[in-house]
Residue, then its C-alpha position, 0 to 999 in steps of 0.5 A: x421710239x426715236x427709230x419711229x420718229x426717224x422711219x416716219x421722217x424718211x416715209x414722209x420725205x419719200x411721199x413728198x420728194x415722190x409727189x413733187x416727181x409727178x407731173x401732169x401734162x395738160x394740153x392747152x390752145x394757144x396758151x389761153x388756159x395757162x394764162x387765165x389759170x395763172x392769172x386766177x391763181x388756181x396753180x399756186x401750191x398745187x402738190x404736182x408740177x404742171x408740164x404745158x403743152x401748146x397746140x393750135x387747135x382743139x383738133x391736134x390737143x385731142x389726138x395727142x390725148x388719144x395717143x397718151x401725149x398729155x394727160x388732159x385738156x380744155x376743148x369746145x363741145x364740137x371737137x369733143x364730140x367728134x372725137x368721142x363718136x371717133x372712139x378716141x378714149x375722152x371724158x368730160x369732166x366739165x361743161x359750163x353754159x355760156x349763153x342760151x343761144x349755144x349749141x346743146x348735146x344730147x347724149x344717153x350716159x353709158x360707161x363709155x361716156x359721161x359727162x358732168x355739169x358745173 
């Protein structure tokens, strides 16, 4: 029994040592997404650490995603678009509505390509 105890012990110190080892590298203009997500909170306790990296623009954050640079990233509808006709290998797993005066994208869902609103 007490060799149990000291195996599920050394499991459960592996998965947490294991998981505080991942990172996730999230692409970020000008620093506004860090930011506002610090200042909401959403960061505390996450089982990862976040590695920022800061870009200028929409444009440069995508081709660092398409090159595997970061993981992921907050862009606009347009640079998104550009680069999904571009072949460049993104998803969106978000879209918010800001007003009703925006820009709306029509798309056919395919394997290739889908998107979900909140």
């Amino acid at each position: 029994m007490m060799r149990l105890i000291v195996v599920a012990g050394m499991l459960l110190g592996a998965i947490a040592s294991a998981s505080a080892q991942t990172t996730l590298r999230v692409g970020d203009q000008k620093g506004n997404s860090q930011a506002v997500m610090e200042a909401a909170g959403v960061l505390r306790d996450v089982p990862y650490r976040i590695e920022w990296k800061e870009f200028p623009a929409a444009a440069p954050l995508l081709e660092a995603l398409g090159a595997g640079a970061i993981e992921t990233g907050l862009v606009g509808d347009a640079p998104f678009t550009f680069a999904a006709a571009a072949n460049v290998p993104v998803k969106a797993i978000a879209a918010i509505r800001q007003s009703g005066d925006g820009l709306a994208v029509w798309c056919r869902a395919s394997p290739k390509f889908r998107a979900s609103t909140i």
